[in-house]
C-alpha positions in Angstrom: 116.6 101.0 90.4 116.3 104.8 91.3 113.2 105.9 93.4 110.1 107.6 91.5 109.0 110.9 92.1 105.7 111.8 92.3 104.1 114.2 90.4 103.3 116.7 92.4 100.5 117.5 90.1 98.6 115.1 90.3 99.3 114.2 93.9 96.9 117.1 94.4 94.5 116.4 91.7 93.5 112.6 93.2 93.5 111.1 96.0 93.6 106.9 97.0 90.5 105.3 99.4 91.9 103.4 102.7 91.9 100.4 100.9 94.0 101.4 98.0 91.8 100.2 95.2 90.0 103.0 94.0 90.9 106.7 93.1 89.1 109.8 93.8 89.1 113.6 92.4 87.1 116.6 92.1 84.4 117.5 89.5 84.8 119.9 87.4 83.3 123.0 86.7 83.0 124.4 90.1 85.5 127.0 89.9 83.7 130.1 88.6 80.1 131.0 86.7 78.6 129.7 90.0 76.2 132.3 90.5 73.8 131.0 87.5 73.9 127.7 88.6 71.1 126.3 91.0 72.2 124.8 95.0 71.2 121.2 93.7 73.7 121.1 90.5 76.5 123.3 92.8 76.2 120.5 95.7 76.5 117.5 93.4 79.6 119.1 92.0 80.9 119.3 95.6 80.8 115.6 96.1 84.0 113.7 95.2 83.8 111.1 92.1 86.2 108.2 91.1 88.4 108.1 88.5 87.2 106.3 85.7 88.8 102.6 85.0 90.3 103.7 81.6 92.5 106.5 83.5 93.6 104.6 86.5 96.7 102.9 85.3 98.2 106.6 84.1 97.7 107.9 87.4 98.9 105.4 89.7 102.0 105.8 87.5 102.0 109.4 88.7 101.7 108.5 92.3 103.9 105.8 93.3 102.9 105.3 96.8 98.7 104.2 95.0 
């Protein structure tokens, strides 16, 4: 059986805890239009979130070594 790439995409989107049973990303909407939004709203978008349970399956197929 040939060897899986990752997809470099999402190798940069996520990222897998020490344990390897959880997946984190970014939030979103903390690229631009920053300057209306208030310090609270911009530091809780800086915090990393995990992946929701539906989604997991589809990514660890994109990153073999999760």
């Amino acid at each position: 059986m040939p060897k899986v790439k990752t997809k470099k995409s999402a190798a940069k989107r996520f990222r897998i805890t020490g344990s390897g049973k959880k997946i984190l990303r970014r939030k979103a909407n903390k690229n631009h239009l920053l300057e209306h939004k208030n310090a609270k709203q911009r530091r809780r978008l800086s915090q990393l979130t995990l992946v929701d349970e539906s989604n997991e399956k589809e990514i660890r197929l994109m990153l073999p070594y999760g």
